[in-house]
N, C-alpha and C positions, 0 to 999 in steps of 0.2 A: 764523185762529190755531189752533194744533194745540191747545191743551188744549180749547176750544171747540168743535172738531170732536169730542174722544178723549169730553166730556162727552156727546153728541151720540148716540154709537157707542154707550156704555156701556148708556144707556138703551133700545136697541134690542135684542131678544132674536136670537143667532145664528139659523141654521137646526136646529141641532143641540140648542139648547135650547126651540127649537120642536116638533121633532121625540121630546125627553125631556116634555114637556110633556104631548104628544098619547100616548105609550105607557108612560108609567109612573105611570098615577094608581092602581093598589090598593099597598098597603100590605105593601110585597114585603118578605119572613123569607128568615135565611141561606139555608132550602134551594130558593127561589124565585132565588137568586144567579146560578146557571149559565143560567137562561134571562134573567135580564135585562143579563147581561156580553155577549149578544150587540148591544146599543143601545154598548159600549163598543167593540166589535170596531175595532181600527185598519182592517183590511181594509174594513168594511160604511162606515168615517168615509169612507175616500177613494174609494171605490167611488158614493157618492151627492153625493160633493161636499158634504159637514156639514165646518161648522165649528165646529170645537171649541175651539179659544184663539186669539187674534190672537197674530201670528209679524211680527217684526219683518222689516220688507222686505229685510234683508239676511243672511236664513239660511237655510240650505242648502233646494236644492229640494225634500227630505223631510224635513220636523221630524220631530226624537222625538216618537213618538207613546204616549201612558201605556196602559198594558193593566190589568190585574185585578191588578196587584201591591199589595200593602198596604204595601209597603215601597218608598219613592221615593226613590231618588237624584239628586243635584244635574245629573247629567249628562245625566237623563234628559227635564232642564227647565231649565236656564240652558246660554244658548250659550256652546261653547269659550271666544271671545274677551273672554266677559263675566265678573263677578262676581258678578253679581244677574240675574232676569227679575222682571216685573210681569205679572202674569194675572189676567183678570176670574174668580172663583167660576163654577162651571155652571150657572147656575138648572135647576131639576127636578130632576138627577143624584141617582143615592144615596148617599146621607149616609153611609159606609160608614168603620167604623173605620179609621186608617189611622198610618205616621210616617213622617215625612221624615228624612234625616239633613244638612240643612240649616236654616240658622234659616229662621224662617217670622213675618213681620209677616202678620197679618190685620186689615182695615180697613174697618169697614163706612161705605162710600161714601153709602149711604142703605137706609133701612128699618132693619130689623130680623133677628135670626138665634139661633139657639140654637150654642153653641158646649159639642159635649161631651168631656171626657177621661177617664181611666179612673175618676175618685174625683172630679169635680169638674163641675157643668155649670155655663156661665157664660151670661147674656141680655146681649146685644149688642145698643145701638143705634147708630145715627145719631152720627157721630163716635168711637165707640170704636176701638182700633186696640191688638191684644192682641198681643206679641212672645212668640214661642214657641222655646225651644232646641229643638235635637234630638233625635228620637228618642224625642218623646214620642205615645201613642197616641193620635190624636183624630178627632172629627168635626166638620162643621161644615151645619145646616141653613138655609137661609136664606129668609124668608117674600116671598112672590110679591111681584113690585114691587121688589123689594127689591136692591141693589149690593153685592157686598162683593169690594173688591182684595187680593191675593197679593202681597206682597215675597218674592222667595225669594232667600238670600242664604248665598254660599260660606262654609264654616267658614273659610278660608284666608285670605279675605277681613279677616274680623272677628279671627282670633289677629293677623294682620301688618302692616294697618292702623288698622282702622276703633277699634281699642282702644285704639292709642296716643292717637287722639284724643280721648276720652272718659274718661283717665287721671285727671283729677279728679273724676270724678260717682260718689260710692261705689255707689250705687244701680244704677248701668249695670255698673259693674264686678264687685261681687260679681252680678250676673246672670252676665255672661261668665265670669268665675272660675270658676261652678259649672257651667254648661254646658259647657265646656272641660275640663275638669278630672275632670268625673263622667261617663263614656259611657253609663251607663242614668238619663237624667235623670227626676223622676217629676214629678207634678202640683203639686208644694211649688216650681217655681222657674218666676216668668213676672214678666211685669210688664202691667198693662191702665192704658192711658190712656183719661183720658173724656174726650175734647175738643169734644164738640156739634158749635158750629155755626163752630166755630174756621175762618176762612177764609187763615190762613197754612198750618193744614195740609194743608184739602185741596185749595187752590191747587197745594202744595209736590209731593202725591201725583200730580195728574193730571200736573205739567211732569215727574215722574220718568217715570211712563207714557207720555206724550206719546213724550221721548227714546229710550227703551228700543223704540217702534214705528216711530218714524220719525228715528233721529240717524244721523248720519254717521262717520266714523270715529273722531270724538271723542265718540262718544258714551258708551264706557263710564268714562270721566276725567269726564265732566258730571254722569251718573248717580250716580257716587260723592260728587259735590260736594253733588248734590239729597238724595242717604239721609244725609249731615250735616246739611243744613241743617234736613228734615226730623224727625230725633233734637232739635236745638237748640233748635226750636218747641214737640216736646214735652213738653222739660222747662222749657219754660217755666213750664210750669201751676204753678196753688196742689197741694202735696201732696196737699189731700185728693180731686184728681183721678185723683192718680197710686195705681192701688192694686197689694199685691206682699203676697204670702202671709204673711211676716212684716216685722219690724223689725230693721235690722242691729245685731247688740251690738257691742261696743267690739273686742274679738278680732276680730271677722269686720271693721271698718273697718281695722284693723292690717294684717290677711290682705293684705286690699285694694291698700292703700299698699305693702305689700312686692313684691305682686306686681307692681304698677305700676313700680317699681322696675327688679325685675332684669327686666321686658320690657324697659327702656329701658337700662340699662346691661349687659345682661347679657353683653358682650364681657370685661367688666373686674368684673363681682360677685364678691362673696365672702360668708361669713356674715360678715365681718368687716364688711366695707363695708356691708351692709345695716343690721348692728346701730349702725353710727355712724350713716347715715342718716336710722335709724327714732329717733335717742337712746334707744335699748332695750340690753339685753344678750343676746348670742349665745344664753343660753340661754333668754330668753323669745324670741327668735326661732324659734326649732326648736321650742320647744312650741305655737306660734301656729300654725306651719306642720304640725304635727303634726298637730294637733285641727281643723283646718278642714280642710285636704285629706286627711288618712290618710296622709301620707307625709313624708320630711325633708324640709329646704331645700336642702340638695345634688340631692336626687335631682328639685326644681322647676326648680331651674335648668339641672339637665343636660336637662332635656324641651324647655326653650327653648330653648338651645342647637341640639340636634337637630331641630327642627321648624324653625327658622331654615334650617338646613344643608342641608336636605330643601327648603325652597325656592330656596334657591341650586343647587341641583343640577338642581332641575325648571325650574325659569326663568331660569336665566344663562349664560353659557358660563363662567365662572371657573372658574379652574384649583383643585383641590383645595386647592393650599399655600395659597392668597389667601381659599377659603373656610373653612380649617382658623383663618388671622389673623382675619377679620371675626366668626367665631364664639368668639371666643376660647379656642382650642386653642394649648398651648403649641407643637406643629408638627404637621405633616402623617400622621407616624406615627401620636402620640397619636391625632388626630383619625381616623384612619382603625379602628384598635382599638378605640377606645369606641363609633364607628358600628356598625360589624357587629357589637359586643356586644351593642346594643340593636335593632338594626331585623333583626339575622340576615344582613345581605349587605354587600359593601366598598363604600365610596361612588362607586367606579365601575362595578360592577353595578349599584346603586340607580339610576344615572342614566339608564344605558343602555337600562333597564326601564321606567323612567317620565319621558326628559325630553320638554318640550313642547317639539317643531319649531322655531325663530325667523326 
């Protein structure tokens, strides 16, 4: 059985974290940096045959390989055709300040780890599994012996689907809300699960991995099924498992609902339609929206809109007029003037420049 096998793997140290093992035990300062990024060198990894991450058996014969950047993008780690990767932590590696501009699930599989951000260190054990927006700075040390897995998962991903599914759980959603919404996100927005020794979820986590190493074509439709089913388990728990920086007020649950809203209706939203929706009045609508995101409700909805349209450009072949309808643009014109007012280019430039092959 593949999780059986993938528990098996885990517990075994790469060569490569064998090798961090054996050459990094003092206690290396920034300016000790430049001699020990040569242990990260992509060249010196494939040059000695180290293994640095398991790679799913069906990607390309040179994985992206990470170098000394402090700033990680999603390409440089989840495959084209996927949404999400899973990767084991480094054991030895240095713990080196860093952001992703992907969400990041951290899970400690077994043991123990110090997880630090700029204003915040948090102790990790055994069952904890800390969800992190983007683009926040952090590190992560983890004590010998010890497991801890990587979810890394597309923003695209999470504004297009994975939200509409989780449109009831305020909790999840002002997480997203604020991550989305705020591009310099700081140490005030995460959520940490304690789940021990909870065996739904890390059954749930090893069949995600399992898939992600070894699936077949269907595998990135399975994996998306496994990171719901895995979220559902989570919040299973009593709250006071569930911990999150503050407590939402009444505003910020409204926020919530609204948003949840015009994601879901936003072909046909109005302020109008929201405030019958919400049973609120148009103008506490616009002040709700005001004080929680910094900006109108027009100007929420038109972002949706356009980040919709922007993936119909990159993943569809539809014709402009059909995507101007599904976004609810009164016609093709409109929709083409308010695109290049916002993004700088006409929605057939935009495509031409970023669509993805099919």
């Amino acid at each position: 059985m593949n999780v059986e096998k993938l528990d098996h793997i885990l517990q075994v140290l790469t060569n490569l974290e064998d090798f961090y093992k054996e050459n990094a035990k003092e206690d290396f300062q920034s300016d000790k940096y430049s001699t020990y990024i040569n242990f990260l060198s992509s060249n010196y990894i494939k040059q000695n045959n180290l293994i640095r991450i398991y790679w799913p058996q069906y990607s390309s014969e040179t994985p992206k390989y990470i170098t000394d950047s402090t700033e990680l993008d999603e390409n440089m780690l989840i495959l084209e055709d996927l949404n999400m990767a899973i990767v084991k932590h480094i054991n030895f590696s240095l713990d080196l300040m860093h952001s992703n501009n992907f969400f990041q699930c951290i899970y400690i599989y077994k043991g123990a780890g110090v997880l630090n951000l700029l204003n915040k260190t948090f102790q990790l054990s055994s069952g904890d599994l800390f969800v992190m927006p983007p683009n926040i700075k952090h590190s992560i040390k983890i004590e010998e012996g010890s497991i801890c897995i990587y979810v890394m998962i597309r923003r695209k991903y999470i504004n297009s689907v994975f939200f509409d599914l989780f449109h009831h759980n305020s909790l999840l959603v002002s997480f997203f809300n604020k991550a989305l919404l705020d591009e310099n996100n700081n140490d005030t927005n995460y959520i940490l699960f304690h789940t021990g020794n909870n065996s739904d979820v890390s059954e749930t986590m090893l069949r995600l991995f399992s898939e992600y190493l070894w699936g077949d074509e269907f595998r990135n439709q399975i994996m998306e099924c496994y990171l719901k089913l895995l979220f559902s388990f989570l919040f299973r728990h009593k709250q006071s498992d569930i911990e999150t920086p503050t407590s939402l007020s009444n505003i910020e649950l409204h926020f919530n609902e609204i948003m949840s809203y015009v994601r879901k209706d936003f072909r046909f939203a109005t302020l109008a339609s929201a405030a019958e929706y919400m049973h609120l009045s148009k103008q506490y609508i616009c002040r709700i929206t005001q004080q929680v995101s910094g900006t109108s409700f027009s100007k929420l909805l038109m972002d949706v809109k356009l980040k919709k349209a922007v993936q119909y450009l990159n993943e569809s072949n539809l014709k402009l007029e059909e995507i101007a309808d599904f976004t609810g643009f009164t016609d093709v014109s409109h929709f083409s003037r308010t695109f290049k007012s916002h993004l700088g280019l006409s929605p057939s430039k935009y495509r031409a420049q970023h669509k993805v092959e099919l």
